[in-house]
N, C-alpha and C positions, 0 to 999 in steps of 0.2 A: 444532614451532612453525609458524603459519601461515606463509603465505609474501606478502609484502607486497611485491613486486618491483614489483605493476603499478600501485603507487605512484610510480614512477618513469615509467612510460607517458604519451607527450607530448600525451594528453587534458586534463590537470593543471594548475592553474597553481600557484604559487611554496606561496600557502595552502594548499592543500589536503591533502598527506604530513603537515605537521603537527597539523593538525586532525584528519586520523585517527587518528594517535599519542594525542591528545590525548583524542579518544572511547574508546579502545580501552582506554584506562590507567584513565577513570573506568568505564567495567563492570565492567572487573575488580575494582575496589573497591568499587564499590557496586550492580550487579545481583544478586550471591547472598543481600543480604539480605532480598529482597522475598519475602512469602511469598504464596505461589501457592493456597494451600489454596482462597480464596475470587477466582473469577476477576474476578467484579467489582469485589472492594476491591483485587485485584491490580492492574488498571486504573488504578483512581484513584489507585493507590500511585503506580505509575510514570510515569503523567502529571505527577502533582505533581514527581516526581522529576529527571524531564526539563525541564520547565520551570522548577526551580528553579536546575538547573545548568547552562540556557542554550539545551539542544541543540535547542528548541521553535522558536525565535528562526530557523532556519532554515527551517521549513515555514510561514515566512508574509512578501512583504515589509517592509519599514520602512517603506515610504512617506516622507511630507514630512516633514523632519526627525526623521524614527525614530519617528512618530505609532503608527502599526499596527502598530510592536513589533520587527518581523523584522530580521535581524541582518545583512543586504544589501538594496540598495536595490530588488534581482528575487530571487525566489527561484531561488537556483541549483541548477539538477537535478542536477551532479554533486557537489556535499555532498548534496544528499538521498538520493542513491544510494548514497554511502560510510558518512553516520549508517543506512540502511537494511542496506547490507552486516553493519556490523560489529554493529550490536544484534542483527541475526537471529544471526547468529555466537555470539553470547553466549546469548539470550534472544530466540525467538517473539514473546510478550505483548509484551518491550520493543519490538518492531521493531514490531508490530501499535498497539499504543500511540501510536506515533511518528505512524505514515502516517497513521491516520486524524485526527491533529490535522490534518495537510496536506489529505488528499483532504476532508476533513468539510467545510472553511470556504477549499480552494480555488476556489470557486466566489465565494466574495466578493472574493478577493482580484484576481479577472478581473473580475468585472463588480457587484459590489455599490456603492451611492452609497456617499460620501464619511460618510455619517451611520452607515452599516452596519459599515463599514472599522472607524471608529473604538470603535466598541460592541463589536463580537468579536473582532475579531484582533488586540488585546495580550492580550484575555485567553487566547486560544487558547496564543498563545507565553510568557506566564506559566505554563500550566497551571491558568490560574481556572478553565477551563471547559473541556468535553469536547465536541468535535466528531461527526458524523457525516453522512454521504453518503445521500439516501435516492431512491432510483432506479430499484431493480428492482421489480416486483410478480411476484404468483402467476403471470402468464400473459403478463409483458415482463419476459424477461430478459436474454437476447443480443438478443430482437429489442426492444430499448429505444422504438419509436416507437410501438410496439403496445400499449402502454400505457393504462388506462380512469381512472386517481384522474384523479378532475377538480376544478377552481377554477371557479364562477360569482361574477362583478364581481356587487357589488352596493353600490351609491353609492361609498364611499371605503374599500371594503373584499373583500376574495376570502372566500369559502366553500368549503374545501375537504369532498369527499366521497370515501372510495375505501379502499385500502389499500395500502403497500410491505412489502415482505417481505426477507429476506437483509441485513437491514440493521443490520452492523457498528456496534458501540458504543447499538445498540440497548438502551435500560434503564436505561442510564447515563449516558446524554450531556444536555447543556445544551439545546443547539440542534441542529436537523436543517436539512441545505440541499436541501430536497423539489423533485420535479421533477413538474408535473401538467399535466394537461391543459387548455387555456384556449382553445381553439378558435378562434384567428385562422385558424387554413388547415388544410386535411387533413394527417394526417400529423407529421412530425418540427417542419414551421412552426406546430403549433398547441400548444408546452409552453413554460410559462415554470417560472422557476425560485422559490422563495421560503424567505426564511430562516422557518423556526417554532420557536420557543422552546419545549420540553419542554414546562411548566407550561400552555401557552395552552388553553382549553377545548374540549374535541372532541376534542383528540389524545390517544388513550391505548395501552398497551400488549397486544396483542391477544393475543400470544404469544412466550414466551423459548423461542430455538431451540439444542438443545445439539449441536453438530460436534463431529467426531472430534478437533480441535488446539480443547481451548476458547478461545473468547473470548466477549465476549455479543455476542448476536446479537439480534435479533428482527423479528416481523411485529407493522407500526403501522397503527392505525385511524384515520378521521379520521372524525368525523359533526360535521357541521354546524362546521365548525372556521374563524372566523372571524378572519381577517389584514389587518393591514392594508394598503394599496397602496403604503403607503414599505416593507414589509417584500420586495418584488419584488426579484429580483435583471435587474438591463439592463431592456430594454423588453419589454414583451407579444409572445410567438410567439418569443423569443430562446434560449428553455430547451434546448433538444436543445443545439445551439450552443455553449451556456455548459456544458452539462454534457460534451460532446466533449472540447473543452478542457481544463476540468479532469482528464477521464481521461489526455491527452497527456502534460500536465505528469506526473504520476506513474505513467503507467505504465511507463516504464523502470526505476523505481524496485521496480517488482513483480519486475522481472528481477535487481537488485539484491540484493533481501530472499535468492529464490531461490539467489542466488549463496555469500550468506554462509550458508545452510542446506549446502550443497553442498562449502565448502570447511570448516566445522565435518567435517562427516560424511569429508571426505577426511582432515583429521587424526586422527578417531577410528578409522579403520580403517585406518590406517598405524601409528599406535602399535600397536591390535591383533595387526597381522600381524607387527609384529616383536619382539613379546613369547608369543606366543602358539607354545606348542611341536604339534611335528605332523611325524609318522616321522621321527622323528631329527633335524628342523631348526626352523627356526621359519615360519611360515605365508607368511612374506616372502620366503626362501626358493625356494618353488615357482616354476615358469615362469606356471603361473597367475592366480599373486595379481598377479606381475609386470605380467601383459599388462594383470589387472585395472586396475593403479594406473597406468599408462599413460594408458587410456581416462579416467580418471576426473578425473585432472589434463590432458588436453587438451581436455574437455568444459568443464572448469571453465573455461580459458583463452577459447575461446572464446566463452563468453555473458560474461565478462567484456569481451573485445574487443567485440563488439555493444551490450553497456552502457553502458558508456561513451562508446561513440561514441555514440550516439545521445544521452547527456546533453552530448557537447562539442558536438554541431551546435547541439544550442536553445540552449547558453549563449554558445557562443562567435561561428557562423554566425548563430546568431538564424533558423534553418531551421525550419519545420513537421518536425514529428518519424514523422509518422503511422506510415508506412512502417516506420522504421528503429526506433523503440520495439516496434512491434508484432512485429518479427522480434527484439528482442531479451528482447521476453516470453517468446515461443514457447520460444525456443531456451533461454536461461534457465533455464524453467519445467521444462520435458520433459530435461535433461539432469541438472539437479538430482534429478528421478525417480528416473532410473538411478542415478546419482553415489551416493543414499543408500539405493539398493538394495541394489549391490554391495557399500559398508561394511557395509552387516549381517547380509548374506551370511558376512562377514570373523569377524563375532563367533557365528557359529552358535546354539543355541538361546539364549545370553543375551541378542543383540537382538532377542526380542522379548518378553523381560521388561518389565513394564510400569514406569516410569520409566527407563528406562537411555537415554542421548542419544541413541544410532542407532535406538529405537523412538520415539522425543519427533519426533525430527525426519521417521521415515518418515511422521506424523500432521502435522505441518505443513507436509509439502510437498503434499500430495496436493490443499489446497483449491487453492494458488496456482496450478493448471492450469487453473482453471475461474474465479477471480473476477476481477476486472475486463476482463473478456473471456476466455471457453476459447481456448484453442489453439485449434479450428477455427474461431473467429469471426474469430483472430490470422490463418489463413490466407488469410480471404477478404478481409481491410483489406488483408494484401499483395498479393494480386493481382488488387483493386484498383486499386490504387493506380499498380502496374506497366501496368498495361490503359490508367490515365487518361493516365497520361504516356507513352504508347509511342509512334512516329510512325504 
């Protein structure tokens, strides 16, 4: 059984054990019935899914009297962290599902008008509509500022030209919250943000990208793609900014996902080792497996402790997270590695039979080292960040 102790850990408030109970009880009943065969209707499966049973209602505020849907009045990063823990626990796609409602149309949620709010994000948290993130291109991708899609103003409208790439929910989604070039100032001050609704003209699908843990992916075109100026997310040259942000908010949440990868694979290769016969004992047994499961449940514990903390500062301090998400990626991410290494280690040539959970899960951990910042990119925001504040 997993172990749910750090549900009692004084990051927490009163809500929160229960409402993971409460998530935990509806996967188990209803994630095994999605069928996966077709990744994209799997998508839309589980969006609807999620949205219908509420859990959407978290990856977006409510706003003025519960207008924009979300089921607190801030979205709280430690339920987004816990809904991300335990869906990845269960089901990838579900967890994948989840976040990109959030990361897709967090950017409205920061800085979109009152006009914008109200148009996407109940439907986001219903699951009317499918979000996604569109940020990185062919040749900006850790280095986000270096970025070439551009927006030229023209009368009461932008013209986008260019292309994004790596871009999650690609194919299927509603709306993209595109981030281009507008050239107030060199560099990171010259990208605004803007919502594009799939359908608008110019925007099309240039190529569906298939990764080793499916989901869709794709590289988007934009020729001649014409927006309006109410569809802007903040003011002109604010886009890097807005889109920083949004990555804050959720990127503990990446360390999260990672975590419930991590403690799936420590249950799977604990039952293994002690069912599993081997000279005369059973694989659990050994001083080996021992030391393994050691290492694997103190890895676990600690990007746990790093995750959480880092979701109690922004909700509870109300703190910038930069720092302390970015070391709770890292660590997270890179230990989950191992964690689901060594479980399948545990099952010998069976894991890596194709379906079996300890090869499902060595294919879904491997992107979460590299997307919403690699590891090395995680290194350099921390020390940064140490450098800014040191005396």
């Amino acid at each position: 059984m997993t172990d749910t102790t750090w549900l009692d850990w004084p990051f927490f408030d009163e809500r929160h054990p229960a409402f993971a109970r409460e998530l935990d009880a509806w996967c188990e009943a209803n994630l095994s019935s999605i069928d996966h065969s077709d990744t994209d209707q799997a998508c839309r499966d589980l969006v609807r899914a999620l949205g219908d049973a509420g859990w959407l209602k978290v990856a977006v505020p409510s706003g003025p009297e519960g207008a924009w849907g979300g089921r607190w009045p801030e979205i709280d990063s430690r339920a987004v962290c816990i809904v991300r823990e335990t869906l990845a626990r269960h089901d990838g796609l579900a967890d994948f599902a989840f976040a990109m409602q959030g990361l897709g149309s967090g950017a409205i949620s920061i800085a979109g008008s009152d006009e914008l709010r109200l148009r996407y994000l109940p439907r986001v948290a219903r699951g009317d509509a499918i979000a996604a993130f569109a940020l990185s291109e062919p040749n900006a991708g850790s280095d986000v500022a270096a970025m070439s899609c551009e927006a030229t103003l023209d009368g009461d409208h932008y013209v986008i030209n260019g292309e994004k790439t790596w871009i999650s929910n690609g194919g299927i989604a509603d709306f993209y919250c595109v981030f281009v070039r507008t050239g107030e100032a060199p560099g990171a001050r010259g990208i605004s943000g803007f919502v594009v609704d799939a359908d608008t003209p110019g925007l099309t699908i240039a190529e569906r990208i298939d990764v080793i843990a499916p989901h869709p992916l794709a590289r988007l075109k934009f020729e001649n793609c014409r927006i309006p100026v109410s569809q802007r997310l903040g003011d002109a040259g604010q886009g890097f900014k807005i889109a920083m942000m949004t990555l804050d908010i959720f990127r503990a949440s990446v360390a999260a996902a990672a975590l419930g990868f991590a403690r799936r694979a420590l249950d799977e290769g604990t039952a293994r080792a002690k069912s599993r016969p081997m000279f005369g004992q059973t694989l659990a047994d050994l001083q080996l497996t021992q030391a393994a499961l050691g290492d694997m449940a103190t890895d676990i514990d600690a990007s746990a402790l790093l995750t959480y903390r880092a979701a109690w500062m922004r909700d509870v301090q109300k703190q910038r997270t930069t720092r302390e998400a970015a070391m709770a990626k890292m660590t997270a991410t890179e230990s989950a590695q191992r964690v689901i290494d060594r479980a399948l280690q545990m099952f010998g040539g069976l894991g890596v039979v194709s379906g079996e959970p300890v090869e499902k899960l060595y294919r879904e951990i491997r992107a979460l080292r590299i997307y919403e910042g690699a590891t090395e990119v995680q290194k350099l925001i921390i020390a940064r960040e140490l450098l800014k504040n040191s005396p």
